[in-house]
Structures are given as structure tokens and as C-alpha cells.
N, C-alpha and C positions, 0 to 999 in steps of 0.2 A: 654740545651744550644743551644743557636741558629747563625748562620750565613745567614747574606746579604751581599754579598760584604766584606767590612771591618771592619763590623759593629757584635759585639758578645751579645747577651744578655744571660744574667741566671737567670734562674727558681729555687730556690731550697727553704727550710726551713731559716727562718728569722736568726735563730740562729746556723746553721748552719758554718765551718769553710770555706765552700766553698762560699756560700755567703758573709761574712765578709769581705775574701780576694776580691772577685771580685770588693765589694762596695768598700773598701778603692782603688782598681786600678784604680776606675770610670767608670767601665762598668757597665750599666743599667742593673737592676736589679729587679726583681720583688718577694716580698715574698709568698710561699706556702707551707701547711705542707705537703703534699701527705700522708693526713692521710685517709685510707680507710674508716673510718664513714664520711669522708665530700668532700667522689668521687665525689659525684655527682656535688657540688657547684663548687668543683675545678674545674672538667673535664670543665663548663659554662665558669670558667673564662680564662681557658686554651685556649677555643676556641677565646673569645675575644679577648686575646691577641695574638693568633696566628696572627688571620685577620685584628688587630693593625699593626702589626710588620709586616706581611708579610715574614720570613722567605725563604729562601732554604732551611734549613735542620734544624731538631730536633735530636739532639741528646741526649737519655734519659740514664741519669747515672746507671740506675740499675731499677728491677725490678717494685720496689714497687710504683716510678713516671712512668713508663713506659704504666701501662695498659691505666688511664686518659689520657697522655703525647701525646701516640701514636696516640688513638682516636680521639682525638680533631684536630692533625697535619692532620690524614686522611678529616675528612668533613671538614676542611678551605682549603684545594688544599696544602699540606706543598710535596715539591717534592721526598723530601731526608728522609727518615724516618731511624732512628741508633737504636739501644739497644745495651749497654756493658754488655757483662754478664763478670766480675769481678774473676778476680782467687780465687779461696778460697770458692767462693758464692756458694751453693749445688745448683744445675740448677733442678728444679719443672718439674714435665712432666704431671702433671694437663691439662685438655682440655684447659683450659683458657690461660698457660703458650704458650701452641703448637701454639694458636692460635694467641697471642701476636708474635710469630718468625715466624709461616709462613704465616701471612695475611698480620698483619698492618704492619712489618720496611718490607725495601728497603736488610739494612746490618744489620748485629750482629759484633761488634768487641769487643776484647777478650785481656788482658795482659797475658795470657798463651796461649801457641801454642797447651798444651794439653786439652785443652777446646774442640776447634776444631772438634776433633775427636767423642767429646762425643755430641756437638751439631749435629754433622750431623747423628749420634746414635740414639738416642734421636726422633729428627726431622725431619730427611731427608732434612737438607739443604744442596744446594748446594755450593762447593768453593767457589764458584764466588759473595756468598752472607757475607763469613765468613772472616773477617779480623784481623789478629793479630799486636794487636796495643802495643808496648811497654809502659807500665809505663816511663814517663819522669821525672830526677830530675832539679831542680832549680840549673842553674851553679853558684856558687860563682863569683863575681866580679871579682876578682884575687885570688891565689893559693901564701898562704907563703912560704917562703923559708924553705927547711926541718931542716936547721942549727934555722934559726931564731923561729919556731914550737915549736922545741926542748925545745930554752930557755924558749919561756913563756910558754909551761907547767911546766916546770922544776920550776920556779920563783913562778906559780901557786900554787904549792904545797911546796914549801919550800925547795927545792932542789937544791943541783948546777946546774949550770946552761949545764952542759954536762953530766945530767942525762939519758940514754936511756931507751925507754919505750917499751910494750908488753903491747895490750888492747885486751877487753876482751866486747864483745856486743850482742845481742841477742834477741829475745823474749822469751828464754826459762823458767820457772819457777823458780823465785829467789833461793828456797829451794836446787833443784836441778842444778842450775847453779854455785851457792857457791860451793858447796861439786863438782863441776870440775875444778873449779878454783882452790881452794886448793888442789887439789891431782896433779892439772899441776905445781902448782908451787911447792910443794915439790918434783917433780921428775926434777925441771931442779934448784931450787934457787942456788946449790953450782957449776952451772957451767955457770949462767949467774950474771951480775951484775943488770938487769933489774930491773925496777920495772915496777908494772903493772895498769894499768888502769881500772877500770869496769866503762863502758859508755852504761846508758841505755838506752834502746830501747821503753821507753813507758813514759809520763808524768810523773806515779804514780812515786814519791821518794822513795829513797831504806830506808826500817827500818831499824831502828837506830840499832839494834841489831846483823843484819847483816852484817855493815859496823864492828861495834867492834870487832864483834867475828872476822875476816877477819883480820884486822887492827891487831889485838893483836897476831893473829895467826903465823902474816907474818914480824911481829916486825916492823911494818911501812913501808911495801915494796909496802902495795896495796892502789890504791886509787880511788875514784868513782866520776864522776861526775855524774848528773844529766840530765836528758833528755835536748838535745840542736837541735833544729833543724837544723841547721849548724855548725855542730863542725868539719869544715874545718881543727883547727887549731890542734885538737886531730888527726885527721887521718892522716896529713901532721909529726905529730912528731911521731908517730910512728914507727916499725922497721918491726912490722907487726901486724895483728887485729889477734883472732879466732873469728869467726861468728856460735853462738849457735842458731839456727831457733827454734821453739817450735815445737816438733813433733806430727803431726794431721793427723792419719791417717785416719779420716773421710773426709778431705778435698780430694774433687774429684782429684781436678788440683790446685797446690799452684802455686804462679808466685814467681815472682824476690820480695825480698825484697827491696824496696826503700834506706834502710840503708845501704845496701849490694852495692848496685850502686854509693853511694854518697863515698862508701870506695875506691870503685876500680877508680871512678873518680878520686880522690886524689893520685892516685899510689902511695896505698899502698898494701902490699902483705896478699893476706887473706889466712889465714885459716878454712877450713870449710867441714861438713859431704856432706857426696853424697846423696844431699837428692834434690829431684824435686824440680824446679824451680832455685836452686842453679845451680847447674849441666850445667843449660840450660844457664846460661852466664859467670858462671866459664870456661867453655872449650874454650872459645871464646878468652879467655886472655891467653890460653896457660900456666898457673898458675897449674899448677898439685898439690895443695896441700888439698886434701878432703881425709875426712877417715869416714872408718865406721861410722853408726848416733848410733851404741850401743857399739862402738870398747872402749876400756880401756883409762880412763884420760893418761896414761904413751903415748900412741901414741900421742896425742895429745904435750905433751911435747917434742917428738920425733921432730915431725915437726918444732915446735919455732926451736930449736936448729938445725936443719938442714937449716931453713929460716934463722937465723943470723950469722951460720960459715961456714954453708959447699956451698949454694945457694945465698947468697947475690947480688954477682957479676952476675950470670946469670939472675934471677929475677926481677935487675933492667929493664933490655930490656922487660922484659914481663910484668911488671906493668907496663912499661911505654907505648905500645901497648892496656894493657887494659882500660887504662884512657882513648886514643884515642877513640878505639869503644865505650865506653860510651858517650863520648860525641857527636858521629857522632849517633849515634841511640838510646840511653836512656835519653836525655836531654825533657825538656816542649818541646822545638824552633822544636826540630827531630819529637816530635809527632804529634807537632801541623803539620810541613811540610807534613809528610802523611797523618796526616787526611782529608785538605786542598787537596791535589791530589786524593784521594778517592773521595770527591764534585766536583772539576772538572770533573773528568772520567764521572760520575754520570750523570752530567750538560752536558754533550757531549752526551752521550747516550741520554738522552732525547730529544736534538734536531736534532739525527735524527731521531728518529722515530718519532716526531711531522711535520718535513719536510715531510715525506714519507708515 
């Protein structure tokens, strides 16, 4: 991705999601697969387009456009050179890699803070080159009313219409997210009236098998939707989520989940393990409700039932605070602002030492 002024262009895979989205926005766009057998062509037409365009900054999404990406920005004069190394990405310490972070970019920005640590580990970069750039979500137009939420999930599913709900979302392995689901709601069903939601976290549809066994289990108490990219109106009717993350302890540095953001956008009250990446924007809301990532389904339960009888009243003030910082610092608008001051800073440095 590049900027001039006001002007954005993106580089990416034709069939890509990030391509797509930009085309239908109307920002010019150019297709490339950044496939390593066809470096070489790319890298030709990279340059092309560099010294077409004209650029201040390249900012290369990840690795694998980065090596072509960078080099090309370097021989056309491109000022601003970025690489995101990505949460979750395992960071390569290959001569090649070292030589992509300390030669060719300017910066490295990072959606984890604990990346950081390991780049400058790693590589011997300096602060001053390393910036931690939050993931931003897309703010909904407007935020339903929590009464109005209610009913149409409620209506959704065939319920009265002052049904209250408890959802349940994740990336964890179906197999093993079922078997916490049903051990949470048999330790709270005869002392909540709830019914519960399973809202997933991934395109794939949940097998039909899954849903029955569940369904038949809970005599109609649970119920699934389907992956939604804005399911605004699910997070606004709830009373509160649990947040199951897939536990990967090969991943260097996880970040924030995106789903995770868009829940506490909505204030609502999460529940969820102390697990990195979590942790690092759970305490920011003042929302104390994370438990062990291997603790017993019954603590889990523990907490619903402390979040809807004994904390209600006090956690409204703290969702309602955590909504705020997301959207002062987790939104697209918040990232895009710092990224954009990162290029100014950048663009001042450079003239003066071109004055001087």
C-alpha cells in the first residue's frame, strides 16, 4: 500500500479479500501474486509502478510481498519503506529476513507489543525504528438499542421477545469447544433463565451434528449462528460473550483478536482466559473477568453467574469505558491516524537533513 498525499494505492493478489474490498471502495489498484517463482517479473513491474506512482511510503503487508516490495521501493527513490510483521507470524532469522529489517524498510510495525521485544532480539533494531500499530475494526454505522438487540434475536430464533442471552465465540476447536459449552451450561442452566448463543468465529459452518447433539442436549436452550462479519446486533443483545481463543503455543506473540474488539466495541462484558494478546486489552477496560486457559468449565460458569447477578451494575461503567478505548485506539480511522503521523514524522525528518 502506498501513499501520496491523499491518494492510496494497493498492491496485492487479484483474488485476494484485501484487493476486492479496496476495488469495490475505488482506490486504484493493481494486481500481483507475490508468488516467489515469478520474483523476478514482479519485482520489474513493481519498480514500474513504483516510478508511475511515485509514492512516499510502501507499506508491505507481510513477508512474502516484502522482499520484491522493498527492493523495488529502494532503486525508484520510494522515501518511507514499512514492513508489518503480524502477530501470530513466526519471525524467520534467515540472512535474507535480517537483511529485509535492517537494510531495505525505514520502520517495522507490529499489532503486538510483544513482537517488539523479539525484533529487537532477533535483529538488533532500534525503538525508534519499531512501531506498534494496533489492528483496527470497522465501526458500525450506529449501535442498536440493547432492549431493541434483544428482541430481534429473540424473534430470530423464535423466542419471546424478552428472551436473555449468554454467547459463546472463539476460535477454538469445535470438538473441544462443544464439550465447554455443555459442561458451562449444565453447571449454571437451573440458575439462569438464559439461553445461549454459539457465534462463530470462522466462515467454515458448524456440522450439523454438532449443532443437534447441543440442541438436543440443552432441550433447545442453545443456538448458533453462523459466521457474520458484523454481528453488531448479537453482541448488543447479549448479557455477556465467553471468548474461547485457540491455544497455540507455537505462536511467538498472539495479538488482540479482531472479534474480541468488535465485542468490547459494543459493551458488552467478556469473558475470557489469561491468555496473551487477550490480557493486553482486557486490562484496559478494567473488566476483570479472565480465568485460567486449562481452569475447570464450572469456573467458567462461575463467572456468567457473577457477570449477570452479583456485577451487572458495576460492569455496566466498565464496558461502557471499554467501548470508548476501542474506539479511540482500535478502530480502521485510529490506525489509519497513526500511521499517517508515523509518514509525517518521517517526511520532517527527511527534510531536514536534506536542508542541512
Amino acid at each position: 500500500m502506498t501513499e501520496k498525499g491523499h491518494k492510496i494505492i494497493v498492491i496485492a493478489p487479484s483474488g485476494s479479500p484485501l484487493f476486492k474490498r479496496a476495488k469495490k471502495m475505488g482506490i486504484q489498484v493493481y494486481p500481483l501474486s507475490f508468488n516467489r517463482l515469478a520474483q523476478m517479473g514482479e519485482y520489474s513491474r513493481l519498480k514500474k509502478i513504483f516510478a508511475a506512482e511515485t509514492p512516499f511510503a510502501v507499506n508491505c503487508h507481510g513477508q512474502n510481498d516484502a522482499g520484491p516490495a522493498l527492493k523495488a521501493a529502494g532503486k525508484t527513490g520510494v522515501d518511507c519503506r514499512i514492513i508489518s510483521q503480524h502477530a501470530g507470524s513466526r519471525i524467520k532469522t534467515a540472512w535474507f529476513t535480517k537483511g529485509l529489517y535492517n537494510q531495505y524498510c525505514d520502520y517495522i510495525f507490529t499489532d503486538s507489543p510483544k513482537t517488539i521485544s523479539l525484533l529487537q532480539k532477533f535483529f538488533k533494531i532500534k525503538d525508534i525504528r519499531i512501531f506498534s500499530i494496533p489492528g483496527g475494526i470497522i465501526e458500525p454505522t450506529t449501535l442498536p438499542h440493547k432492549t431493541e438487540a434483544q428482541k430481534e434475536l429473540s424473534f430470530r430464533f423464535g423466542l419471546p421477545p424478552d428472551t436473555r442471552f449468554v454467547g459463546f465465540t472463539g476460535q477454538m476447536p469445535l470438538s473441544r469447544m462443544g464439550d465447554m459449552i455443555l459442561q458451562t451450561f449444565e453447571s449454571i442452566k437451573t440458575q439462569l433463565p438464559h439461553h445461549m448463543v454459539i457465534a462463530s468465529d470462522q466462515p467454515q459452518v458448524f456440522p450439523s451434528d454438532l449443532k443437534e447433539n447441543l440442541v438436543r442436549a440443552t432441550q433447545g436452550r442453545i443456538h448458533f449462528l453462523d459466521f457474520e462479519e458484523a454481528a453488531w446486533t448479537l453482541y448488543r443483545a447479549l448479557d455477556c460473550m465467553v471468548f474461547l481463543p485457540k491455544k497455540d503455543e507455537a505462536r511467538q506473540a498472539p495479538g488482540i483478536p479482531q472479534r474480541l474488539l468488535e465485542i468490547m466495541y459494543a459493551q458488552c462484558p467478556v469473558i475470557a482466559p489469561k491468555h496473551s494478546g487477550i490480557t493486553d486489552i482486557i486490562n484496559h477496560s478494567q473488566n476483570d473477568l479472565l480465568f485460567d486457559h486449562d481452569s475447570q468449565e464450572k469456573r467458567i460458569g462461575q463467572l456468567v453467574l457473577e457477570t449477570i447477578y452479583q456485577k451487572s451494575e458495576a460492569l455496566k461503567g466498565a464496558a461502557a469505558a471499554a467501548g470508548e478505548h476501542i474506539r479511540k485506539h482500535h478502530t480502521i480511522d485510529a490506525m489509519g491516524r497513526d500511521i499517517l503521523r508515523i509518514y509525517r514524522l518521517h517526511q520532517i525528518r527527511l527534510e531536514k537533513e536534506r536542508r542541512f
